[in-house]
Each structure stands twice: as structure tokens, then as C-alpha cells.
MARTORDREN-569548 format. One record per atom (N, C-alpha, C): residue in one letter; x, y, z. Coordinates in steps of 0.2 Angstrom, whole numbers, plus 2048, in hexadecimal, padded with zeros to 3 digits. Layout:
// MARTORDREN-569548
AXYZ...
//
This chain:
// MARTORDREN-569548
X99DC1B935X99EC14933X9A3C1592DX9A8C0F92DX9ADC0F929X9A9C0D920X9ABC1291DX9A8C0F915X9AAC08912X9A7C07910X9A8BFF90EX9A8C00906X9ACC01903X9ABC008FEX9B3BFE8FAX9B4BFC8F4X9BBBFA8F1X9BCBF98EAX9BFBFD8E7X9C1BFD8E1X9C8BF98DEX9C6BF48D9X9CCBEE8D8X9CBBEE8CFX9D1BEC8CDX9D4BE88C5X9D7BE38C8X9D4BE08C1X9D8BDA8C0X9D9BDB8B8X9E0BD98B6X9E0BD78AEX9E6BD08AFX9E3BCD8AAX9E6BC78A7X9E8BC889EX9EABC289EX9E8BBF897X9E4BC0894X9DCBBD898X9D8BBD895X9D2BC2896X9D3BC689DX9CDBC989EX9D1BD08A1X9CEBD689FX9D0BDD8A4X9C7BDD8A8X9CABDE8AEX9C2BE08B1X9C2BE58B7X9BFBEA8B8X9BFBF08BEX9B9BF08C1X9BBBF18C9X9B4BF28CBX9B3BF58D0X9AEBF78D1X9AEBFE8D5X9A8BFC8DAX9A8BF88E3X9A2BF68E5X9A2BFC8ECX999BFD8EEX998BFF8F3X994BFB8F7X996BF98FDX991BF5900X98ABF7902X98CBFF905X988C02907X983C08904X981C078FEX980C078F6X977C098F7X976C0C8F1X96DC098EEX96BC068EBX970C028E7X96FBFC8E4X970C008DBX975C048DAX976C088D3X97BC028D1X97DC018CBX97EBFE8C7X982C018C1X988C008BFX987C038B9X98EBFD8B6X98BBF88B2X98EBF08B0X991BF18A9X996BEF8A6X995BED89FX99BBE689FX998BE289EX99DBDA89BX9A0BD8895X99ABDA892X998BD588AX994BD3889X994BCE88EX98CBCB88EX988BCE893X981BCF88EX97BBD2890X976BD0896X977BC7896X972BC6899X978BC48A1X97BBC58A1X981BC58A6X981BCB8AAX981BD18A6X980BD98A8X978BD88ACX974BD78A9X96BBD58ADX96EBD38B2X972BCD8B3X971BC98BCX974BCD8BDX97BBD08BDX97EBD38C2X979BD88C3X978BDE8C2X973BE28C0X96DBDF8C7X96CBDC8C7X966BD98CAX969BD78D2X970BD48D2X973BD38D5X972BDA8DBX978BE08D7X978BE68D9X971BE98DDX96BBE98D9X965BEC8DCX964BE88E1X963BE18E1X95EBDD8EBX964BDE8EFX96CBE08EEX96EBDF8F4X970BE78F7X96CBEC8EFX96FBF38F3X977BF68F1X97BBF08F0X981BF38EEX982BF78E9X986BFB8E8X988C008E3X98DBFF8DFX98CBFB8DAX993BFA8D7X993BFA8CFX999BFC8CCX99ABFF8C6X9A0BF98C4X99EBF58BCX9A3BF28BAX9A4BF08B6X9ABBEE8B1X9ACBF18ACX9AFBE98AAX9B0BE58A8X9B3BDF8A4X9B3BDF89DX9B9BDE89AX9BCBDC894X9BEBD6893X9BBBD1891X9BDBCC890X9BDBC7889X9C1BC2889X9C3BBE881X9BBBBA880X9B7BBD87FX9AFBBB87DX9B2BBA877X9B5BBA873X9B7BB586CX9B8BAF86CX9B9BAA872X9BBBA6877X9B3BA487AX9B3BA387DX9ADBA3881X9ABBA8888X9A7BA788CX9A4BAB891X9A6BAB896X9ABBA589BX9AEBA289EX9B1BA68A0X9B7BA889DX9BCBAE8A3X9BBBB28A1X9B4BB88A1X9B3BBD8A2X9ADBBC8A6X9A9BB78A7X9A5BB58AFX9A8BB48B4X9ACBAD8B2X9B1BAD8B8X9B6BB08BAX9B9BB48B9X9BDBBB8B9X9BABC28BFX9B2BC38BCX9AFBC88BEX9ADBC58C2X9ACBBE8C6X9ADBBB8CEX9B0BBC8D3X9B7BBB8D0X9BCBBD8D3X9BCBC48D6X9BFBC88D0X9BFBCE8D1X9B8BD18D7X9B2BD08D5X9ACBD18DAX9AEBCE8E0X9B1BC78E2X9B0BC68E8X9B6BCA8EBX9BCBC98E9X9C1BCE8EDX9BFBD48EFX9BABD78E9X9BABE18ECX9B4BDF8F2X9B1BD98F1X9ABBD88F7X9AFBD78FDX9B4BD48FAX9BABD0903X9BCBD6907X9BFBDC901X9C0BE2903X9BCBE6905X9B6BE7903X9B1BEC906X9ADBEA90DX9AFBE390FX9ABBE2913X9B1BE291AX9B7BE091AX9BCBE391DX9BBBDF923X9BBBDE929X9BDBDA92CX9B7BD692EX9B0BD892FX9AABD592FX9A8BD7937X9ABBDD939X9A8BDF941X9A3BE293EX99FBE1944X996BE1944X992BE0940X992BDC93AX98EBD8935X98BBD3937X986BD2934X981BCC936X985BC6934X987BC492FX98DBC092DX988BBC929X983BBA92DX97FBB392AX978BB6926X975BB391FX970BB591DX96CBB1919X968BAF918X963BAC911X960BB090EX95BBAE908X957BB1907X952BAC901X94BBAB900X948BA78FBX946BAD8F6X94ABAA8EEX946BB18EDX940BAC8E6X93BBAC8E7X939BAB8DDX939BB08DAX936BAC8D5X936BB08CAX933BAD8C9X92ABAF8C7X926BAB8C4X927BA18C6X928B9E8C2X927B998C4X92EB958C8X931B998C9X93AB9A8CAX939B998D2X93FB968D5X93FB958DCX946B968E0X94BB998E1X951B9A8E3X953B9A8EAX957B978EEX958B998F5X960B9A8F4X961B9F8F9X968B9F8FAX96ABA2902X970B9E905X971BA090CX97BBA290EX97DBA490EX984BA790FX984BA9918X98CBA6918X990BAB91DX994BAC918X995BB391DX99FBB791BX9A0BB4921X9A4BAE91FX9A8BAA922X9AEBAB924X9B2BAF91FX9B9BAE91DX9BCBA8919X9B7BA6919X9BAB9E915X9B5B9D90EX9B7B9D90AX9B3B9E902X9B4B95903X9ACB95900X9AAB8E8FDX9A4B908F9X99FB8B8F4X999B8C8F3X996B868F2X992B838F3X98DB7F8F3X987B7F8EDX988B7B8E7X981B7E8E2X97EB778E0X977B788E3X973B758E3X96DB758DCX96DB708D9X969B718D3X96AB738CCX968B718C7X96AB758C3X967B778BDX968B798B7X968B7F8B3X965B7D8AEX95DB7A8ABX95BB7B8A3X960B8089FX964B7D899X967B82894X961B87891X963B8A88FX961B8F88BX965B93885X966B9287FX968B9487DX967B9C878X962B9D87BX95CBA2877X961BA787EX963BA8884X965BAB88AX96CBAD884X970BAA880X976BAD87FX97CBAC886X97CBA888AX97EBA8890X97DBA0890X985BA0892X987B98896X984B9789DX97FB9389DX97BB918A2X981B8D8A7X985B898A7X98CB878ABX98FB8F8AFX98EB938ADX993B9B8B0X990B9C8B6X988B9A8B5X987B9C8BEX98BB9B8C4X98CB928C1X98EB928C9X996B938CBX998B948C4X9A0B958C2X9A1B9D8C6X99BBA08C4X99BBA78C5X99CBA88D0X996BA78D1X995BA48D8X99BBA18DCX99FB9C8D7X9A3B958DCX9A8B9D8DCX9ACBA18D7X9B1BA48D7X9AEBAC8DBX9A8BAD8DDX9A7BB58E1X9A8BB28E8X9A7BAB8E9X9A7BA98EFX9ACBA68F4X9B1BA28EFX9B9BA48F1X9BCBAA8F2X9B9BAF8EDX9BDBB48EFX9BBBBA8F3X9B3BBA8F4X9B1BBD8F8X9B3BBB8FFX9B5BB3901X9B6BB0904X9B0BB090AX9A8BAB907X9A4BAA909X9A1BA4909X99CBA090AX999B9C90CX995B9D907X991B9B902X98CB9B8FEX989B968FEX982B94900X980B8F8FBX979B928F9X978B8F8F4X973B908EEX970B898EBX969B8B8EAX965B848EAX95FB878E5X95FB848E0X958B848DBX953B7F8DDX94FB838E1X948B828E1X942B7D8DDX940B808D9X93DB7F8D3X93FB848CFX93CB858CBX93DB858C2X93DB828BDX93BB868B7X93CB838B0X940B888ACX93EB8F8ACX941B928AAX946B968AAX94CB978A4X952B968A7X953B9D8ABX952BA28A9X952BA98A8X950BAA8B1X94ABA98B1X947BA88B8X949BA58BEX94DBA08BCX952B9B8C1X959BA08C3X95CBA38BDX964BA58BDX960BAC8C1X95CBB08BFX95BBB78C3X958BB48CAX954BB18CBX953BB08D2X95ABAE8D6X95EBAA8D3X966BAA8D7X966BB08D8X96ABB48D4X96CBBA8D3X968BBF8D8X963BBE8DBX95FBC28DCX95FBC08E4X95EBBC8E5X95EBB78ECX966BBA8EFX968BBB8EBX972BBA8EEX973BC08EFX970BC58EAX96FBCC8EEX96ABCD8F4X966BCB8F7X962BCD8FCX967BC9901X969BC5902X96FBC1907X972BC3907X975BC5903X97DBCA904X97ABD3907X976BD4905X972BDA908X972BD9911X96EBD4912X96CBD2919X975BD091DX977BCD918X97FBCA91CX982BCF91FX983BD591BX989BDB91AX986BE0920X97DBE2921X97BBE6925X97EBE592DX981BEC92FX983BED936X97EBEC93BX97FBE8940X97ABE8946X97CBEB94CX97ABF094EX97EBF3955X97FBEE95BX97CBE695BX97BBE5961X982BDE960X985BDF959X98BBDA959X992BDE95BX994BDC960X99BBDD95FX9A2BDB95DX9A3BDD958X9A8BDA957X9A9BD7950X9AABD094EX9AABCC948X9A3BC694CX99CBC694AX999BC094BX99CBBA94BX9A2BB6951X9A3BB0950X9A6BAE957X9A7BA9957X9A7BA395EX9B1BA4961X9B3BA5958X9BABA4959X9BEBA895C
//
């Protein structure tokens, strides 16, 4: 089997970021952003969906959190666009419900080839997180453009913010896990067209 994996930079203005993904992974990690509770999701991210990825972001966090979230979207979906490569014999399609104590997240994707996302619900602040509760889905709308996928994501219940943001984060790893795994009995790219 062809290795699936891709290594990208981006630098701007505002943000330098590298990153190094493997689809076909144990779910290692090795993150650093700036922000901490950002490093956690992805981090959590990497573990439910098994992928291997190492990343490195530099961003104007003297500014705010904003173009080094949404930055590390982009950058994430393109090396996903790239490691996933033409999408012969992939299940394409996937969900998953994940909770967190009182927390309830669903999430469902194709690799479609066409980025969109769909976000259903939303965010109690927290300021005690040190993290713009807005970035989730900032984060999410830009990995899914450029992953060029179908995302949608739905908040369940919840109260707590921590609980709600990791069960995303967590849900969107085991669907992306499930989407990307090879089935011998597809051939080809899963589609009609």
C-alpha cells in the first residue's frame, strides 16, 4: 500500500506553521502552537483518529489566537488533502457520537472533494480555558475546505465548555479514522460519478 502521509509549510505575515501528517499512524503526537488548550485538542484529535502528526506553529499571539487557529486549519487540511491522495478504496463516509461526562458531540464527514462544514450549536465562553471559544469552528470550517470534505458537527448537550470542545475534537478523530480506513471490497474511488 501507497504511504499516506505529507509533509507542508505555510508562512505568511502572520503565522509560520509545518506539519508533518501520517494517516496510517498510532496516533503519536508531538504539537506545539502557543496555545495550550489548542495543543490538548489537537492532541486528542491525533490519538481517536490514530494519525501521526508532528506540528509546529508560530503565530502573532500578541494579536489574538485567530490566525494561528485558522492557519493550522488550513495547513492540516491540505497535508490531509495530500495524504489521502486520490481516495481509491476508502470508506469515504463516516460518523461517530463521542461524550465527555455531561458533554454530547456527533460528527459525520465525507471526503467528498468538496470542502464545506455545517456547525450546529454552540459554545458557553469560558474564559478560565485561555482559548477563543469562536476558533472551533473557525478551526473546523478552514481543515474542511482544505481537507476538501464534508463536515458536519452537532453539539448534543452540554454545559461544560472543555467537555463540549474535546468531545468535537475527539468525535472528528474517530470519523476521520473510520473515513480514511482501506476496504478491500471497494474499488476504486466510493462514487456514483
Amino acid at each position: 500500500m501507497k504511504t499516506r502521509t505529507a509533509t507542508l509549510s505555510r508562512q505568511t505575515k502572520e503565522t509560520t506553521i509545518a506539519i508533518t501528517l501520517n494517516l496510517d499512524g498510532t496516533g503519536q503526537a508531538s504539537i506545539e502552537t502557543g496555545i495550550g488548550f489548542f495543543d490538548h485538542m489537537l492532541n486528542s484529535l491525533a490519538r481517536t483518529s490514530l494519525f501521526d502528526l508532528t506540528l509546529q506553529a508560530n503565530g502573532d499571539l500578541h494579536i489574538d489566537q485567530h490566525h494561528t487557529i485558522e492557519d493550522t486549519g488550513i495547513v492540516l487540511g491540505r497535508a490531509f488533502a495530500q495524504a489521502v491522495g486520490e481516495r481509491r478504496g476508502i470508506r469515504r463516509f463516516a460518523s461517530a457520537f463521542v461524550p465527555m461526562d455531561e458533554a454530547l458531540t456527533r460528527v459525520a464527514l465525507d471526503i467528498s472533494g468538496r470542502g464545506f462544514l455545517a456547525f450546529d450549536g454552540s459554545l458557553p465562553d469560558n474564559p478560565a480555558l485561555n482559548f477563543d471559544v469562536q476558533m472551533v469552528e473557525e478551526f473546523f470550517r478552514a481543515f474542511a475546505t482544505n481537507a476538501l470534505l464534508t463536515l458536519h458537527i452537532g453539539i448534543l448537550s452540554g454545559k461544560n465548555t472543555h467537555h463540549i470542545i474535546e468531545a468535537i475534537f475527539k468525535a472528528a478523530g474517530v470519523a476521520l479514522r473510520q473515513a480514511v480506513e482501506i476496504d478491500p471490497k471497494i474499488q476504486g474511488v466510493l462514487s456514483t460519478k
